[in-house]
C-alpha positions, -999 to 999 in steps of 0.1 A, spaced: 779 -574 586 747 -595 589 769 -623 609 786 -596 629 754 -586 643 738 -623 652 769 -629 673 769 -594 691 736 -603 700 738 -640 706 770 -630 722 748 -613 755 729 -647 759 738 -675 786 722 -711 780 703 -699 806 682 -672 792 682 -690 762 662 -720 776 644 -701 793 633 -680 766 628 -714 745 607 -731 766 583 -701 770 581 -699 732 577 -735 730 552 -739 750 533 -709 735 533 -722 697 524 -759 711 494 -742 729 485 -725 697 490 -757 678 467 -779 696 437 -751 699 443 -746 659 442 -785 656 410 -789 678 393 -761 660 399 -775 625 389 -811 635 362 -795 653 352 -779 616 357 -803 593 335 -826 615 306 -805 612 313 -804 573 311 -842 579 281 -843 598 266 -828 570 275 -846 541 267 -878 565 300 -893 566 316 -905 598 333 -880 620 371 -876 632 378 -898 658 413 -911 653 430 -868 646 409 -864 685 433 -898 693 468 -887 674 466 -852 689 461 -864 723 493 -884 719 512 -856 718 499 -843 750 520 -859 774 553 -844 750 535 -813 750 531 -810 787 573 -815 788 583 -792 768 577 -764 797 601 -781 822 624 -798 801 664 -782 812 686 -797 781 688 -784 749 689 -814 735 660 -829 751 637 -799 744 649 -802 704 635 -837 706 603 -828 726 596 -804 703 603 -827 668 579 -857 694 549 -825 692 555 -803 661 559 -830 636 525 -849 649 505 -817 652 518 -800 615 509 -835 596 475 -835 615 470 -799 598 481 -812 563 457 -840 566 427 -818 582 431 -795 554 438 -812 525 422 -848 534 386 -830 542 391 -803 515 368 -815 490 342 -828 520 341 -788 529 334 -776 491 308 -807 490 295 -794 521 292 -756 512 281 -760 478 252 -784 494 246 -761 520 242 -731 495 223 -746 472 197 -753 499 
């Protein structure tokens, strides 16, 4: 029943619409990705500042390799070519997150714990 339905409704779809409809999501979640990513570099630096350890320069770097990618993914036409736009973006921008919030995790408890204490 469940498979029934995705067709019908897949069914009413050209590869038209569903680029088009692609590329607007795309581009939505890979805007959303690099403010998230700016804000959280943007945070954990000011945990840094405060403990006194050097800042993020290199996540500034790795995110703004994948603007160029990023900038594609709006225009791109093929299927094919947007799948691998998207992999060239999302992959970069999701390990960034890990790293952000799991490399800097026990820099942010230092830094609230110091930062309460005072």
């Amino acid at each position: 029943m469940i498979l029934e339905l995705v067709r019908s409704i897949g069914s009413h779809f050209s590869h038209e619409q569903y680029m088009f409809w692609s590329r607007i999501q795309g581009t939505l979640w890979t805007v959303a990705d690099i403010v998230l990513i700016v804000y959280l570099i943007r945070t954990t630096n000011l945990f840094r500042r405060h403990l006194g350890l050097r800042l993020h320069r290199w996540s500034y770097a790795a995110l703004g390799m994948t603007l160029p990618f990023a900038a594609l993914v709006s225009v791109v036409q093929d299927a094919r070519t947007f799948f691998y736009l998207e992999l060239a973006v999302t992959v970069p921008h999701f390990l960034l997150i890990l790293y952000l919030c799991f490399g800097d995790a026990g820099n942010a408890l230092r830094a609230l714990s110091s930062r309460a204490r005072q």
